[in-house]
C-alpha positions in Angstrom: 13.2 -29.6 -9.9 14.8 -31.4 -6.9 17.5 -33.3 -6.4 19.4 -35.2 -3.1 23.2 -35.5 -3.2 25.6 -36.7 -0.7 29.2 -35.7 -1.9 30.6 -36.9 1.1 29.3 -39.5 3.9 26.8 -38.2 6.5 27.0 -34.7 4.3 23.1 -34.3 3.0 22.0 -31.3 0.4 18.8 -31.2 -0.9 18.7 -28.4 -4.3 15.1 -27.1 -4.7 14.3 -25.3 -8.0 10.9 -23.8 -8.7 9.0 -21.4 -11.8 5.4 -21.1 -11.7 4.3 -18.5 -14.0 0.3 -18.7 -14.8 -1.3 -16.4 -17.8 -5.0 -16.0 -18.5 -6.0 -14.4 -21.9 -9.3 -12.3 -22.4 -10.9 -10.8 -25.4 -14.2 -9.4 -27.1 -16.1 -10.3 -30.2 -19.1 -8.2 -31.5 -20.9 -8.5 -34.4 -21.4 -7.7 -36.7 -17.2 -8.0 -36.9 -16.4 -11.5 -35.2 -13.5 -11.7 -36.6 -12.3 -8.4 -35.1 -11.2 -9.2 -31.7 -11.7 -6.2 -29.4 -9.7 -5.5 -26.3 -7.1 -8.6 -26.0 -5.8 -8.9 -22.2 -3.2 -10.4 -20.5 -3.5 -11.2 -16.6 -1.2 -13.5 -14.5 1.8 -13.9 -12.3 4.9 -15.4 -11.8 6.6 -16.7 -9.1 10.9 -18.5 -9.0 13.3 -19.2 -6.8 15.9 -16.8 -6.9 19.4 -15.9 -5.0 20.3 -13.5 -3.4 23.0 -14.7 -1.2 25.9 -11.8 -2.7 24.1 -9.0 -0.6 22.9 -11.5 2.4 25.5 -9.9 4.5 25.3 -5.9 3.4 25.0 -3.9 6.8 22.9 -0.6 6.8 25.0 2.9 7.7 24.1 4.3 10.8 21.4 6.7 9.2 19.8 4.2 8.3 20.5 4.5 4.6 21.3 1.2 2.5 24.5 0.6 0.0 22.2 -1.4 -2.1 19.6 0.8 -2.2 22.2 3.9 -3.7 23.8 1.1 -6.2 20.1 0.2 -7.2 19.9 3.9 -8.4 23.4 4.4 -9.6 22.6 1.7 -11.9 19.8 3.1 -13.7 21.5 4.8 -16.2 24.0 1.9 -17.0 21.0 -0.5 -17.6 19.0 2.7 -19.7 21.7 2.8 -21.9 21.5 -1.1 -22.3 18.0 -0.9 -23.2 18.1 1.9 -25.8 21.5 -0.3 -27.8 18.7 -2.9 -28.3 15.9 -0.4 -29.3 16.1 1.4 -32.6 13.8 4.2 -31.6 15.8 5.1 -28.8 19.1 4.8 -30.2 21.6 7.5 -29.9 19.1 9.8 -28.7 19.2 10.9 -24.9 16.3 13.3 -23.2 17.0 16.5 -21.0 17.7 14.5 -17.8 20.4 12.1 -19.4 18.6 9.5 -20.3 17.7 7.4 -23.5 15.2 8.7 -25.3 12.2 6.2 -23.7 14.2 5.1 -20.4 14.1 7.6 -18.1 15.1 7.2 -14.3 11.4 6.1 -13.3 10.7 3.4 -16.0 9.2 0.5 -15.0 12.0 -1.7 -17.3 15.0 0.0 -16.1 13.8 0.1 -12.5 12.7 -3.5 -12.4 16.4 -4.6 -13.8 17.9 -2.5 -11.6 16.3 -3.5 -8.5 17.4 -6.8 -9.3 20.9 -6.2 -10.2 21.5 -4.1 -6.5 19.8 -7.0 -4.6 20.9 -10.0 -5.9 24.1 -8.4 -6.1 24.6 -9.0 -9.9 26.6 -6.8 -12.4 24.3 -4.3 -14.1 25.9 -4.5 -17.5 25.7 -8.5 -17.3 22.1 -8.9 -15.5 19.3 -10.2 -17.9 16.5 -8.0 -18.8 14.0 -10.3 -18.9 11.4 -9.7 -15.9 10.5 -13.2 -16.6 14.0 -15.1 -16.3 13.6 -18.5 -18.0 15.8 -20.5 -15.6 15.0 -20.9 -12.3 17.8 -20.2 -9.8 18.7 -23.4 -6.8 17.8 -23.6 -3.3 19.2 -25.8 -0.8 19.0 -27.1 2.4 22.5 -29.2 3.9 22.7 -31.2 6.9 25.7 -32.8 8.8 26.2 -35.7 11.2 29.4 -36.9 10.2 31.3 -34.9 13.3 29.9 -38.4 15.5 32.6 -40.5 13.6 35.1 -38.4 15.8 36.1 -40.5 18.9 36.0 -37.6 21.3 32.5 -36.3 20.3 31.7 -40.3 21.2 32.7 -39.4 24.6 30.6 -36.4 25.3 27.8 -36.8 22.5 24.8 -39.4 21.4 23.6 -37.3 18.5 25.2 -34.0 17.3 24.0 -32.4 13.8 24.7 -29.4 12.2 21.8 -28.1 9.4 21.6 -25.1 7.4 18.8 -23.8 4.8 18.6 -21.1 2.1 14.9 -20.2 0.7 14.9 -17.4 -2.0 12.0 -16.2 -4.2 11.7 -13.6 -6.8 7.6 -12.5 -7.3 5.5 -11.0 -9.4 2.2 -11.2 -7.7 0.0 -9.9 -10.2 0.9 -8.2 -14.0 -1.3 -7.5 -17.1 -0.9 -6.2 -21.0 -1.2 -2.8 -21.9 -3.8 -2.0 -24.1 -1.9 1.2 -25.2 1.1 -0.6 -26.3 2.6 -0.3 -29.7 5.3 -1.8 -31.3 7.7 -1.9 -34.5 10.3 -4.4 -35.7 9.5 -6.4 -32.2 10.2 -2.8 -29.8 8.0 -0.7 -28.0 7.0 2.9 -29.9 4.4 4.4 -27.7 5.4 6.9 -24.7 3.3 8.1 -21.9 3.4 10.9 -20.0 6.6 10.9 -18.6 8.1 10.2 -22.3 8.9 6.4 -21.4 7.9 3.5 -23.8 4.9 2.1 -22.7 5.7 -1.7 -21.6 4.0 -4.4 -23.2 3.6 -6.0 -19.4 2.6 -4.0 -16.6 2.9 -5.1 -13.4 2.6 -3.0 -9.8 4.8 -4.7 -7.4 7.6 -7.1 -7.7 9.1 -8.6 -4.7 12.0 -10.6 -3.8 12.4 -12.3 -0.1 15.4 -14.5 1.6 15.4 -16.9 4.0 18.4 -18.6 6.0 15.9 -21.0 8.3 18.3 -21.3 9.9 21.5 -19.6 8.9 22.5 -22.4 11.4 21.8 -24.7 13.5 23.2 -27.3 16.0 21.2 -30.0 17.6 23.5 -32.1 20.3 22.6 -34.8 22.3 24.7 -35.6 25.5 25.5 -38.4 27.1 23.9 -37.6 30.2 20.6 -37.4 28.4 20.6 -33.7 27.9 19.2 -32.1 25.0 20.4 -28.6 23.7 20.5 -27.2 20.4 21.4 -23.6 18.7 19.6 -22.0 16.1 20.4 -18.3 13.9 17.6 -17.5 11.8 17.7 -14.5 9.2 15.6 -13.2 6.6 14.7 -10.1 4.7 11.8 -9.0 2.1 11.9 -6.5 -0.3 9.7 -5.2 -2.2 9.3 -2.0 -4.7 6.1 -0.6 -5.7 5.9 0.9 -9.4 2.3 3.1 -8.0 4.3 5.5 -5.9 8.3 4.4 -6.5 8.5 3.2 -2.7 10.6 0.3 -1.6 9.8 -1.8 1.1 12.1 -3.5 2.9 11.5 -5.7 6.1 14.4 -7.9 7.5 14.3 -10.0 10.9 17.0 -11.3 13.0 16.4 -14.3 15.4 18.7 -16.3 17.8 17.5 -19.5 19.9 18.9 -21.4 22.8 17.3 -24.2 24.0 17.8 -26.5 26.7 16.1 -30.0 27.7 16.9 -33.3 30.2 14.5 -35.7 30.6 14.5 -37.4 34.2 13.8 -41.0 34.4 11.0 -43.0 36.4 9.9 -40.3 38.5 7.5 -40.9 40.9 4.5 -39.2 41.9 1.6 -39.6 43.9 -1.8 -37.1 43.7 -4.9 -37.6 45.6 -7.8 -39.5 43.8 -10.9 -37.6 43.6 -13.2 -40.6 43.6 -12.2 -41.7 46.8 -11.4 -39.1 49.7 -7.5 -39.5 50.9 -6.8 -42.0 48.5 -3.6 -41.8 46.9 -2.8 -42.4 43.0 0.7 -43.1 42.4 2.3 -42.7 38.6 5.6 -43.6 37.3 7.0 -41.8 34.5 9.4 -39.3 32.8 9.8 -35.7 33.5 10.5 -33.7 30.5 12.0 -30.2 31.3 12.6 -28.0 27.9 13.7 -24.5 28.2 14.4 -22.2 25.0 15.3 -18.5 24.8 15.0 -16.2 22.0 15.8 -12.8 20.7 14.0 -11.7 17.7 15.2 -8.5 15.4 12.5 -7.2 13.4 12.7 -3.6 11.3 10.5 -2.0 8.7 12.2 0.6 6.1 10.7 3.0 3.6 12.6 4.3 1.0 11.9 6.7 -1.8 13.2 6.4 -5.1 13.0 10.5 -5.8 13.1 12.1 -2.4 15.4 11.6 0.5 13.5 8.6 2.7 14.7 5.8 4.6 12.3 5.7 7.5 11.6 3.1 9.9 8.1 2.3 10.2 8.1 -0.4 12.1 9.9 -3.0 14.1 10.6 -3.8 17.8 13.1 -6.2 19.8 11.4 -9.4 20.9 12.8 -11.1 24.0 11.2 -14.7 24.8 11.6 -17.2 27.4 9.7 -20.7 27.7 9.8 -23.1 29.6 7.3 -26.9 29.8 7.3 -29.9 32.2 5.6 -32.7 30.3 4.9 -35.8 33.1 2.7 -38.6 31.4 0.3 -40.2 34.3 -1.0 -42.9 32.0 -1.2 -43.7 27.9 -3.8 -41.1 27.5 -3.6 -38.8 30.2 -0.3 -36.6 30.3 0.3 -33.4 32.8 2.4 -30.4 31.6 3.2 -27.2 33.5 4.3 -23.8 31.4 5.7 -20.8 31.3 5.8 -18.0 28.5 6.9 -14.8 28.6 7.3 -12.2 25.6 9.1 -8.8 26.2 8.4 -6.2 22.6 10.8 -3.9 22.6 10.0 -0.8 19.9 12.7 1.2 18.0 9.5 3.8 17.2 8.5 6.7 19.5 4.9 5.9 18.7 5.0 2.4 20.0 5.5 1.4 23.7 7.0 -1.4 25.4 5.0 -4.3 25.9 5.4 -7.6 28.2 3.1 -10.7 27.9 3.1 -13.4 30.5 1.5 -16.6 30.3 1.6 -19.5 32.6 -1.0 -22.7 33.8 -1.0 -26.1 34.0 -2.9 -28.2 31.6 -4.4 -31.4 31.4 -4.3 -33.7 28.2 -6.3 -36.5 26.9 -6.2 -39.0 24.1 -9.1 -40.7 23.3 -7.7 -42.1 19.9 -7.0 -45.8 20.5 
């Protein structure tokens, strides 16, 4: 679903609204039984766009530890409880740890919700328990021009735009029915090992990621033919794995300045190679654009029964460019460049790195 509104002049939002979910079925016949399907299977995924803009903002402590990571297992036992009201074998009956009979700490239900609920900053005791929400949630991307209209932005301004973005999935990559599930009066009856109902969907990994591309940004063209813009970029991805009980959680940080002026009718003369101390002379535009950049990026593990939150990865990236863009002719245009990347690791077992890059190239166009 998309849709384009304009609630005000010059004031653009585009509202983006996705659910892909995909399902193959699989089963046996053998004879001398064909009408005794053996083995039914499930396999498939699902894919939405989600938000999960209440907990965009949530800072890590110092240690490293995360708020929403303690609320996702503080409310484990709220969302147990909400299970087992709905489940007449579990009903009123609670194990050694606390628990509902059938929803213990680790099960995959009662994990999955509560994941959700701690990330997308939702109340646990509202949250849906469906891993397969029905309604997909918007996304949105605004942009603003209307600040030209102003008499003194006139005066110092050609073009100034302010744009912002918000990109949120929720994923299931890959799930399939279990084979050992069992069910009466529409709930699950079978435990395994750990004395939690077997689900009738199993699935490995579920993941939700963010994206403000950008958080903002601010394009401005001056007067004197200066170009400069402003950009904030965030995003984060988290995932939880059901294998081992890990969560996952990569977020990045990136801020951009760039600069350009183009000068006008610049003239330049290079020596022909066809003919010795000849002289070629061009005129065209120089294009000078400069943009620097800081880039955040961190890794965390976290453990759902043991005392983790370890960075595995992630590194401060400092980047400068710079290009000079001179067109001798329609199909011939010169640039000179400049790149330079500076990794700065937060791990001990990683070092500091610096990439330079820098040349002069040569371009041409054959296309007519």
């Amino acid at each position: 679903v998309t849709a384009t509104i304009e609630p005000i002049p010059d004031l653009r939002i585009e509202l983006n609204a996705i659910r892909t979910y995909s399902r193959s079925h699989e089963e046996y016949f053998k004879a001398p039984f064909p009408e005794n399907p053996v083995s039914p299977t499930d396999n498939g995924s699902f894919t939405m766009s989600y938000l999960m803009i209440g907990t965009s903002f949530t800072k890590l402590n110092k240690d490293n530890t995360s708020p929403l990571f303690t609320n996702m297992k503080a409310y484990r036992l709220q969302i147990a409880e909400r299970y087992s009201a709905n489940n007449p074998w579990s009903k009123g009956k609670v194990d050694s740890t606390g628990f509902p009979v059938g929803y213990g700490p680790n099960d995959q239900e009662v994990l999955t919700t509560a994941f959700l609920a701690a990330y997308s900053g939702r109340n646990p005791a509202k949250i849906g328990m469906n891993p397969f929400p029905a309604i997909p949630l918007p996304n949105w991307r605004i942009t603003y021009d209307g600040l030209m209209k102003i008499k003194a932005f006139k005066k110092i301004f050609r073009t100034f735009t302010v744009s912002h973005a918000y990109l949120s999935t929720y994923n299931i990559s890959s799930f399939t029915s279990n084979i050992q599930y069992t069910e009466s009066q529409g709930y699950p009856t079978a435990l395994d090992v750990a004395g939690n109902f077997i689900p009738k969907t199993q699935f490995t990994v579920i993941s939700i990621t963010e994206q403000y591309s950008p958080l903002i940004k601010i394009d401005m063209g001056w007067v004197n033919s200066m170009l400069s813009d402003f950009e904030w970029r965030r995003s984060r991805n988290i995932s939880f794995s059901f294998v081992d009980n890990q969560l996952t959680e990569m977020s990045s940080d990136e801020y951009v300045v760039g600069l350009g002026y183009r000068f006008k009718n610049i003239r330049l003369s290079f020596i022909s190679l066809g003919a010795a101390g000849k002289k070629s002379k061009f005129s065209s535009d120089l294009n000078l654009k400069f943009d620097f950049s800081i880039r955040k990026n961190m890794t965390l593990l976290r453990r759902i029964d043991e005392d983790i939150n370890e960075v595995s990865t992630g590194s401060q990236i400092t980047s400068i460019a710079f290009t000079a863009d001179y067109n001798l002719s329609q199909r011939f245009s010169l640039r000179f460049y400049f790149n330079k990347d500076i990794n700065s690791p937060y791990v001990s077992n990683q070092y500091r790195t610096s990439v330079t890059k820098g040349g002069i190239t040569l371009r041409i166009t054959l296309a007519q």
